[in-house]
NUDODO-796108 format. One record per atom (N, C-alpha, C): residue in three letters; residue number from 1; y, z, x. Coordinates in steps of 0.05 Angstrom, whole numbers, plus 5000, padded with zeros to 4 digits. Atoms other than C-alpha are relative to their C-alpha. Layout:
BEGIN
(r Ala, NUM, (Y, Z, X))
...
***
This chain:
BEGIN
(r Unk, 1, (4975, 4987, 4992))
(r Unk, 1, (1627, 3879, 3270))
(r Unk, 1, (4999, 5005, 5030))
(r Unk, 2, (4983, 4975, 4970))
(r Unk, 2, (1654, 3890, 3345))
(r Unk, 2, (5013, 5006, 5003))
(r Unk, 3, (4974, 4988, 4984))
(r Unk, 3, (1685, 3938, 3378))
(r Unk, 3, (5012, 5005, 5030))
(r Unk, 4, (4977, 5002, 4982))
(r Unk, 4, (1733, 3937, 3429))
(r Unk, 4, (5012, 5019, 5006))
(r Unk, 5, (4989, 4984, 4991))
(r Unk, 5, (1766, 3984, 3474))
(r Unk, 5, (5035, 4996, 5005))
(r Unk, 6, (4972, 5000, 4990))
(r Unk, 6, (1837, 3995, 3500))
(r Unk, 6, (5001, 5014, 5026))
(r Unk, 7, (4993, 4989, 4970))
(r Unk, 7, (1861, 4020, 3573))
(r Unk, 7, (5005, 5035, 4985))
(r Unk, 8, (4985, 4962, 5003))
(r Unk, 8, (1900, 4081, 3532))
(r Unk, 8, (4980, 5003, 4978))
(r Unk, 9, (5022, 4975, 5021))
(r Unk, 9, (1834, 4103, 3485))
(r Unk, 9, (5006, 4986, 4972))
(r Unk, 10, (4997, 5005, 5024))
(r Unk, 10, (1845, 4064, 3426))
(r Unk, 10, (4975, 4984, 5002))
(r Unk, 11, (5021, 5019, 5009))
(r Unk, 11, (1782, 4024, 3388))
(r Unk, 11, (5015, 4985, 4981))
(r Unk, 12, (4984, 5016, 5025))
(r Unk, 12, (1795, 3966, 3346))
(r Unk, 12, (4966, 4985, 4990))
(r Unk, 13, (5019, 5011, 5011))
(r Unk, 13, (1732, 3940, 3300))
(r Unk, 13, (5011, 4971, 4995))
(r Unk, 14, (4994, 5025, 4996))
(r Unk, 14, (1739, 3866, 3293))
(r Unk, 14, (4989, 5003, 4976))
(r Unk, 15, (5021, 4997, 5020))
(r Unk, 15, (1712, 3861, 3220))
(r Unk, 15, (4998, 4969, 4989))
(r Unk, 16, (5007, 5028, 5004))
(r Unk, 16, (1725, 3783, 3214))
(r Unk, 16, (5027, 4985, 5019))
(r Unk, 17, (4980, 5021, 4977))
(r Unk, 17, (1773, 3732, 3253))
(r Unk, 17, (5031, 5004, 4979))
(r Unk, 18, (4978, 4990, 4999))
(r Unk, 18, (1831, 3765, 3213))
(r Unk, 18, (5002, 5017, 5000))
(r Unk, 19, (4988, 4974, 5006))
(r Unk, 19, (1828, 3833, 3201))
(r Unk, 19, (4980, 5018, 5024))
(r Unk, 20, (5011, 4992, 4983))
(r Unk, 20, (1814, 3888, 3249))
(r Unk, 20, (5003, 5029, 4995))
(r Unk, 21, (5000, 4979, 5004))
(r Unk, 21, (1811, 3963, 3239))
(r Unk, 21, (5005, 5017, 5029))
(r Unk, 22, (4987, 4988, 4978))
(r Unk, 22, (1845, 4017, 3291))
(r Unk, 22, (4993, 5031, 4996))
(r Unk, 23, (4998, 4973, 5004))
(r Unk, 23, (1835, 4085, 3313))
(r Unk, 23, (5001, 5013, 5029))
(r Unk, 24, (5000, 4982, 4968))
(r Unk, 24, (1828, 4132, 3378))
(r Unk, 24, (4969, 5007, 5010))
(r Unk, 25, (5019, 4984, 4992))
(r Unk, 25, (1773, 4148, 3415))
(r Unk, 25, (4993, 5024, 4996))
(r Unk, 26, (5001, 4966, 4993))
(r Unk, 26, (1732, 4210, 3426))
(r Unk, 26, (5002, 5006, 5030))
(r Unk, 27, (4977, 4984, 4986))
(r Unk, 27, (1762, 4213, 3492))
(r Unk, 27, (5021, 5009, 4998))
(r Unk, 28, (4976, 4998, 5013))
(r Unk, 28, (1828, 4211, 3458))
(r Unk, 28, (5003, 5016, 4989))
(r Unk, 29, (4989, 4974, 5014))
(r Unk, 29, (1819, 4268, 3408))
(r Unk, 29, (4974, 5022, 5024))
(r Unk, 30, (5016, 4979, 4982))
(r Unk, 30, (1768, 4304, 3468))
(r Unk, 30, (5037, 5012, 5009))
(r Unk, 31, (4983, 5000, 4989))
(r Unk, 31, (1839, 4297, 3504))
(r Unk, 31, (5013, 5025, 4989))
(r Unk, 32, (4978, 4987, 5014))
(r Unk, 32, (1882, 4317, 3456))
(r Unk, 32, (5002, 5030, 4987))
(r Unk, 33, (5016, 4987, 5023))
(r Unk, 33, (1843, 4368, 3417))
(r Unk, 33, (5011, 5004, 4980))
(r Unk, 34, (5009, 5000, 5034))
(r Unk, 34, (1846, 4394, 3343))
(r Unk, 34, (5040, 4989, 4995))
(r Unk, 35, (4982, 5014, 5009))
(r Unk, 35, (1893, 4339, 3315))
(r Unk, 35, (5018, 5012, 4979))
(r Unk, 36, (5002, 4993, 5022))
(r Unk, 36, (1938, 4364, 3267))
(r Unk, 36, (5031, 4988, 4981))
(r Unk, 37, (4978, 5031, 5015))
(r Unk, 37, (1992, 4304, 3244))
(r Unk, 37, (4995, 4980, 5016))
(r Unk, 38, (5009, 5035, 4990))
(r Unk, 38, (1989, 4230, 3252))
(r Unk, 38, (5023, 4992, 4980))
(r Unk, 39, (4968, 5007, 5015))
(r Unk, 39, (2051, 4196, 3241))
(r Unk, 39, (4978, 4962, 5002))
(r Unk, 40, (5012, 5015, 5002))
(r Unk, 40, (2021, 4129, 3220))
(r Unk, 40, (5017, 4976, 4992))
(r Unk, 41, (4975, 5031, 5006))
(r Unk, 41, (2056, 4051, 3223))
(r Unk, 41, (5006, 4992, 4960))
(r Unk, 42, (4984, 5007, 5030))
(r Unk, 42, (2094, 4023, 3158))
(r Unk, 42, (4981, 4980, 4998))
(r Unk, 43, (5014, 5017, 5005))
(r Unk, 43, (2047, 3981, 3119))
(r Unk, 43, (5022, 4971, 5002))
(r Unk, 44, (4979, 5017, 4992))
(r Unk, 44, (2081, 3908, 3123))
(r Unk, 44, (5011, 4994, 5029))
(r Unk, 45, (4979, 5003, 4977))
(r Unk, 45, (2112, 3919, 3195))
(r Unk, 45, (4983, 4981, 5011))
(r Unk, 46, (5014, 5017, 4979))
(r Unk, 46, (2094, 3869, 3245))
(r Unk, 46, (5000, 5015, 5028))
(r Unk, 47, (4998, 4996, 4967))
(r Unk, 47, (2080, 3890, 3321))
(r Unk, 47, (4981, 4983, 5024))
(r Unk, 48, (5009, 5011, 4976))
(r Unk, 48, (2065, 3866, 3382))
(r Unk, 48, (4980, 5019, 5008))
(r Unk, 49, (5034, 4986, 4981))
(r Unk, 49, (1996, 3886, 3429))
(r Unk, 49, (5032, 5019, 5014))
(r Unk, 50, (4986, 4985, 4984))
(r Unk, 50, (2026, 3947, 3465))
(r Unk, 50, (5028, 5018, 4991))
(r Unk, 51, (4976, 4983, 5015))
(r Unk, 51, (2078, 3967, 3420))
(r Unk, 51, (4997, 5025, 4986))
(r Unk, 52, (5004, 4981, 5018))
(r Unk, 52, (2087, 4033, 3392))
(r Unk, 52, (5000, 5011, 4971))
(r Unk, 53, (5012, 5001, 5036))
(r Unk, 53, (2048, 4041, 3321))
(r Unk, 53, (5001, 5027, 4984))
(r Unk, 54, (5000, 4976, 5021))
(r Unk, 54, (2046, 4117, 3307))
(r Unk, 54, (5002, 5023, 5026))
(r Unk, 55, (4997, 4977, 4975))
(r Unk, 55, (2039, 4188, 3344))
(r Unk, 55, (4978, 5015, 4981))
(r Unk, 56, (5017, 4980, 5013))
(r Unk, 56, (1989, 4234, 3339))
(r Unk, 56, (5004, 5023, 5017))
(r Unk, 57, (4995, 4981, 4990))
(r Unk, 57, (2001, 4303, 3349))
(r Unk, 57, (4979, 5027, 4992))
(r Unk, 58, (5028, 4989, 4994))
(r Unk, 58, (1946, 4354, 3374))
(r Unk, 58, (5022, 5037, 4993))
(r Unk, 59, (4992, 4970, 4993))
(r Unk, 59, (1955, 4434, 3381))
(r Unk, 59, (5009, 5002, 5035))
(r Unk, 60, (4997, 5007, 4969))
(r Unk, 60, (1960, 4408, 3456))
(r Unk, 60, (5022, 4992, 5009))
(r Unk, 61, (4975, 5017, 4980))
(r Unk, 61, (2012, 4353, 3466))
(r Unk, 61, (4998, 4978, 4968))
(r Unk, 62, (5001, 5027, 5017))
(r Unk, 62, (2026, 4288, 3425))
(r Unk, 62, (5005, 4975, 5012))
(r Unk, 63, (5006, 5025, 4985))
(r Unk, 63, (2013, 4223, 3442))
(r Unk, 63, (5006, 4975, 4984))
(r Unk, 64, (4989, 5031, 5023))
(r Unk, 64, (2039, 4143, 3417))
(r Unk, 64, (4965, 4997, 5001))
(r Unk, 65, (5021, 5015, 5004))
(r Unk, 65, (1989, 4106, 3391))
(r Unk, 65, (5011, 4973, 5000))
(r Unk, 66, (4989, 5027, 4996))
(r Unk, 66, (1997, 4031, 3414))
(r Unk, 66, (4975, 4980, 4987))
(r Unk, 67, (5014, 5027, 5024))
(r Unk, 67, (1979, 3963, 3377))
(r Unk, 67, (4985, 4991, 5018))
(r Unk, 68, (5022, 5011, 4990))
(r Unk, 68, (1914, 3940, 3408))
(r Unk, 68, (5009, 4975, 5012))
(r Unk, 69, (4992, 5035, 4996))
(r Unk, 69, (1933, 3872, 3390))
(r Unk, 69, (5011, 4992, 4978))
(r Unk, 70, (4967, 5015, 5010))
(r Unk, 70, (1993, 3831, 3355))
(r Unk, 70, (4990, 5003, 4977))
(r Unk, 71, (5012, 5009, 5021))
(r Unk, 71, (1985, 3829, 3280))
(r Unk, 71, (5022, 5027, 4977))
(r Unk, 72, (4994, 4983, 5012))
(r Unk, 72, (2010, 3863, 3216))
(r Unk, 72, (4992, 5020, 4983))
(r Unk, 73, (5022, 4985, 5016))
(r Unk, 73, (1991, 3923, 3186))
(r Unk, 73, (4998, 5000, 4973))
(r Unk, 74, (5012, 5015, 5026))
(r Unk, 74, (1964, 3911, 3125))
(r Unk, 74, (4991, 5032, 4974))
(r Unk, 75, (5007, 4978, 5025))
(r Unk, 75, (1936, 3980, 3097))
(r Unk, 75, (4988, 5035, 5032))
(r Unk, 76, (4993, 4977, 4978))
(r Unk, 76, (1943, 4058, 3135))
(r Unk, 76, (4974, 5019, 4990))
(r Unk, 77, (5014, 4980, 5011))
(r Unk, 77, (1884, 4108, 3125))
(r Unk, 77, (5016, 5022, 4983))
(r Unk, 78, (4975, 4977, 5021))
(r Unk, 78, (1924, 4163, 3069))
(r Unk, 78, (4976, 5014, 4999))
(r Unk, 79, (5021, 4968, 5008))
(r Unk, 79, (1857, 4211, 3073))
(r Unk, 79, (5007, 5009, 5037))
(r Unk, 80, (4997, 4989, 4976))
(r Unk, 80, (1876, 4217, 3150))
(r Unk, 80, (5035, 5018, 4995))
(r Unk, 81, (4975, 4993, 4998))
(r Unk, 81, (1951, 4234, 3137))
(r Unk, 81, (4988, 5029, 4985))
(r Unk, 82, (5009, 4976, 5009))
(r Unk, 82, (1921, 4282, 3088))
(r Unk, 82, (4984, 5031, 5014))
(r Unk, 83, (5019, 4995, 4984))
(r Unk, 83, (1869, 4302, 3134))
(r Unk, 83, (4997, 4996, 5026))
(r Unk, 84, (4996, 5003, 4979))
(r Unk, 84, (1893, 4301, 3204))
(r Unk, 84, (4971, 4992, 5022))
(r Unk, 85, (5024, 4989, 4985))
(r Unk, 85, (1828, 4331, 3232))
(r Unk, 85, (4983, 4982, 5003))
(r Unk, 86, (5011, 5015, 4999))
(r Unk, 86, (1792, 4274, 3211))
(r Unk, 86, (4990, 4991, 5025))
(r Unk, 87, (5005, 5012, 4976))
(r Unk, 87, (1802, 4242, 3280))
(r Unk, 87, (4979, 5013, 5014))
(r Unk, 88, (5021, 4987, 4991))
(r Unk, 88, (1766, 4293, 3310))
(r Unk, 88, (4978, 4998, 4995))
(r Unk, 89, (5022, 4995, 5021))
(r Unk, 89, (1713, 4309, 3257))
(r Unk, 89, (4979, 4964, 5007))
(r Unk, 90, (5014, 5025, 5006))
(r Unk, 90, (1697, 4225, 3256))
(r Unk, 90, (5026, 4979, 5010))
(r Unk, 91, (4981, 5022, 4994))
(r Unk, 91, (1747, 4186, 3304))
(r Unk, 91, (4989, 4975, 5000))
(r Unk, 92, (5006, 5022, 5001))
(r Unk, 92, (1699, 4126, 3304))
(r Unk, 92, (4998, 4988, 4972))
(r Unk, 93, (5008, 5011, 5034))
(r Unk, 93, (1689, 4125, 3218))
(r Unk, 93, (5017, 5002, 4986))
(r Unk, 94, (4986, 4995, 5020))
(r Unk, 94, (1729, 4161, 3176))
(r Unk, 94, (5024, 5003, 5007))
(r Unk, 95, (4978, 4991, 4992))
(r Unk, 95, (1778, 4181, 3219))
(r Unk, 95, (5025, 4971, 5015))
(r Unk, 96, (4984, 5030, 4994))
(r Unk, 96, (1808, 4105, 3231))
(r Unk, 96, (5031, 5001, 4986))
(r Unk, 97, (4965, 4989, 5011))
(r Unk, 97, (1883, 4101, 3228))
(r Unk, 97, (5011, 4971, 4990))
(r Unk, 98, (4987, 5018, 5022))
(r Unk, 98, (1906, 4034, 3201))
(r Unk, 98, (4979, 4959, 5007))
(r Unk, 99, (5011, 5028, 5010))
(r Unk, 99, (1879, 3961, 3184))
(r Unk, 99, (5021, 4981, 5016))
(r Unk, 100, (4985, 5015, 4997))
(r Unk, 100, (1914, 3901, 3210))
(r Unk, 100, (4992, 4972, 5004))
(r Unk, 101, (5012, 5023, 4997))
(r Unk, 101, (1918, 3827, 3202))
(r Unk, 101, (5009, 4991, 5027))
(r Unk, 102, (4999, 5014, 4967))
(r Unk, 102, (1913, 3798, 3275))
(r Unk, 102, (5014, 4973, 4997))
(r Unk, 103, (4982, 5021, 4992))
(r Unk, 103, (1963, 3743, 3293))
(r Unk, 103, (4992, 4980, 5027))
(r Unk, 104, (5004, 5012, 4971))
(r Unk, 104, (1937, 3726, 3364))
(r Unk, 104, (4967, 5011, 5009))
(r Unk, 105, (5026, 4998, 5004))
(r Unk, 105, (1857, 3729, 3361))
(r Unk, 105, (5001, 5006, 5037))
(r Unk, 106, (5001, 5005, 4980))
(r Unk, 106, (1861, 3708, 3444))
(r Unk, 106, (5011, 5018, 5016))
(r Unk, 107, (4997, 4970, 4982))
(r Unk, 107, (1887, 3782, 3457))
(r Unk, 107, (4972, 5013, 5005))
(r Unk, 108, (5023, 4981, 5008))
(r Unk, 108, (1819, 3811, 3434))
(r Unk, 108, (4982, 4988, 5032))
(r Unk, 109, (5014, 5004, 4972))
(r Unk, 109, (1798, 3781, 3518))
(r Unk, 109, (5010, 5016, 5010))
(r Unk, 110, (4990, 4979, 4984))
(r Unk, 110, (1839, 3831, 3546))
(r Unk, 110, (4987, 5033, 4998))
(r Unk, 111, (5008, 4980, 4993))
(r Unk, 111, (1799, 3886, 3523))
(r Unk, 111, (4978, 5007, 5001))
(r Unk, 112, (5025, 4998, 4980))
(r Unk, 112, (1743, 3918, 3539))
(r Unk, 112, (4980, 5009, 4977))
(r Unk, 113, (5024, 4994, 5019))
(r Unk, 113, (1674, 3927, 3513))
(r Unk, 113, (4992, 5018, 5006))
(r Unk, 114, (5003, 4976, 5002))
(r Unk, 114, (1638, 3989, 3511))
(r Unk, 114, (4984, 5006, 5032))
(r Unk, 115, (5017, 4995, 4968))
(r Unk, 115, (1603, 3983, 3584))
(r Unk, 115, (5027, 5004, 5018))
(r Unk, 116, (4973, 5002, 4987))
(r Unk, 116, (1678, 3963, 3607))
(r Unk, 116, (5014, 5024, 4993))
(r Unk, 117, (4983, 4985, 5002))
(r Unk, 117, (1710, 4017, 3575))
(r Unk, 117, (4981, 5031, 5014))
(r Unk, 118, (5011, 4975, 4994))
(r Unk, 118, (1655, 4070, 3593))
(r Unk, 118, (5002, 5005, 5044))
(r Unk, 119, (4996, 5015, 4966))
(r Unk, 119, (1665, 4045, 3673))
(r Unk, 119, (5026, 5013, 5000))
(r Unk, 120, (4971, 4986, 5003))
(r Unk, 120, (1741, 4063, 3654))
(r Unk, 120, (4991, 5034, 5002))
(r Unk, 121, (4986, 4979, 5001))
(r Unk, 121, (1739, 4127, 3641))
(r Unk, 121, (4976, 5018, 5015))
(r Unk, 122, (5008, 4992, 4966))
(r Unk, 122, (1690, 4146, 3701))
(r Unk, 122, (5014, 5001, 5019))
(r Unk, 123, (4977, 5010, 4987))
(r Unk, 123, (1749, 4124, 3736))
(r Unk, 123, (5018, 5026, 4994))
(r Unk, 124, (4971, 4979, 4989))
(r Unk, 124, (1794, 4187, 3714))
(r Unk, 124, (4987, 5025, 4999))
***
């Protein structure tokens, strides 16, 4: 399995050449802090890389969550909706927010690996 970064704090696990798993960093819920809804994409929908998939909303602020990369979602974590906190508690495991089958494999160059993304956020 690799994972993959995003510019805005999202990880995406690659788990085979169609399906990919999504969630937020722990800069993302450091950011945000104690999560406590996640509005999470319609299983079925299709989106585009960059498009707006869900919102997560902190005791802080609330923030989109955008589509890594093109594809449709396929299946939504329901113990996170239950269990907001999750993100926090385990944003890299348990706390993953939806599944999706990838449409355009030749996005997964645009983002960054974990040396690339850790370089990023030295940067703010």
């Amino acid at each position: 399995m690799t994972t993959l970064y995003t510019p805005d704090h999202e990880w995406v696990n690659i788990e085979d050449h169609e399906a990919a798993v999504v969630g937020i960093t722990h800069h993302a819920q450091d950011a945000l802090g104690d999560v406590v809804f996640v509005e999470l994409p319609e299983v079925g929908r299709t989106y585009a890389k960059g498009e707006v998939a869900g919102v997560v909303e902190s005791v802080k602020a609330a923030a989109d969550l955008y589509m890594p990369v093109s594809g449709e979602v396929v299946e939504i974590n329901a113990a996170l909706k239950d269990d907001p906190a999750l993100a926090n508690t385990d944003p890299l495991g348990n706390g993953w927010f939806f599944k999706v089958h990838i449409t355009n494999m030749g996005e997964f160059d645009q983002l960054l690996d974990l040396p690339g993304y850790e370089a990023l956020l030295k940067t703010l």
